[in-house]
C-alpha positions, -999 to 999 in steps of 0.1 A, spaced: 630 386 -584 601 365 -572 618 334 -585 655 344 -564 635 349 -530 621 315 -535 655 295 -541 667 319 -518 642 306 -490 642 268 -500 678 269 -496 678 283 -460 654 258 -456 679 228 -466 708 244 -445 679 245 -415 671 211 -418 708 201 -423 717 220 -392 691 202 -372 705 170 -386 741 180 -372 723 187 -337 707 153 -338 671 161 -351 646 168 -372 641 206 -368 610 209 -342 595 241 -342 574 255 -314 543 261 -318 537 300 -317 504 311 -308 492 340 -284 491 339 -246 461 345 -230 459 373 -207 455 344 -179 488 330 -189 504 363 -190 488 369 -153 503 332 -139 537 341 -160 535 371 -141 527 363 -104 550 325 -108 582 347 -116 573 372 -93 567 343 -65 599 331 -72 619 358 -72 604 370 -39 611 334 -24 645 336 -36 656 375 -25 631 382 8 644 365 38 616 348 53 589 338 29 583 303 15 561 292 -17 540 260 -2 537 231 -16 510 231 -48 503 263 -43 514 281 -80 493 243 -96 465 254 -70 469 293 -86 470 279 -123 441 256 -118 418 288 -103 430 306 -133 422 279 -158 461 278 -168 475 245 -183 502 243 -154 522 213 -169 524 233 -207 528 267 -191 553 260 -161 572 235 -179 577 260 -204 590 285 -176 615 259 -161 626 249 -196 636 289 -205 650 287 -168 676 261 -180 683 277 -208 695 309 -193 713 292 -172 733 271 -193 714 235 -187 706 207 -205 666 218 -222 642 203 -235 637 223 -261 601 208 -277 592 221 -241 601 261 -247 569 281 -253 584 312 -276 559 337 -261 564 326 -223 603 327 -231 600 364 -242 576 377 -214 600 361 -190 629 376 -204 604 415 -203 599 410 -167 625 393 -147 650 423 -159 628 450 -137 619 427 -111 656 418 -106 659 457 -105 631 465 -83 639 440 -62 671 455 -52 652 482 -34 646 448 -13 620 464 17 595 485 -7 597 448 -33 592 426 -4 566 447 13 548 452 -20 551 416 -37 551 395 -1 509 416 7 503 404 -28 510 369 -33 499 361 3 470 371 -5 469 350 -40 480 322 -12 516 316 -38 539 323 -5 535 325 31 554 335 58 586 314 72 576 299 105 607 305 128 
């Protein structure tokens, strides 16, 4: 039995690595290792900044300000974001660079932009709540009119 798992796993290994072949490549895994809970917090707040920006009338993120939040929280902004953006083309259907895509950013992004898309439809209590929130992280401020 021991011996059929084996040639069962080397061979999914061959058609892997002949699959990445066909996709131009050598087959480049991401590197899975845990988030620390001061990833998970700028994960958190940059999707939430962005979703505010994008569905409350009125607020803008200013310039630097989620590198300005990532540097206070000791985050690797260029590994972290990038791997945001990067799961951001995917689900949309763009061109990715996929040695970018961070597995564990990719799944918390896809547990919490589901109920903040929700939540966000009751737009005055999201706004009201998120908006007091990242103003006062400085990730958005106010549109000047």
């Amino acid at each position: 039995m021991f011996r059929l798992l084996v040639l069962l796993a080397a061979s999914l290994f061959v058609n892997m690595a002949a699959l990445a072949d066909d996709v131009g490549g050598a087959l480049k895994m991401a590197p899975e290792k845990p988030l620390t809970s001061r990833d998970n917090t700028f994960v958190v707040a940059a999707s939430a900044t962005m979703r505010v920006v994008a569905d409350c009338p009125g607020y803008v993120s200013p310039r630097g300000a989620l590198l300005r939040y990532s540097n206070s929280l000791g985050v690797d902004f260029d590994l972290i974001f990038g791997a945001m953006v990067e799961t951001g083309r995917v689900d949309t259907g763009l061109e990715y660079d996929r040695s970018m895509l961070i597995p564990e950013v990719t799944r918390l992004i896809h547990e919490i932009d589901g109920p903040l898309k929700e939540v966000s439809k009751s737009k005055p209590s999201f706004c009201k709540e998120w908006s007091d929130y990242l103003i006062k992280l400085g990730l958005i401020k106010k549109k000047r009119s």
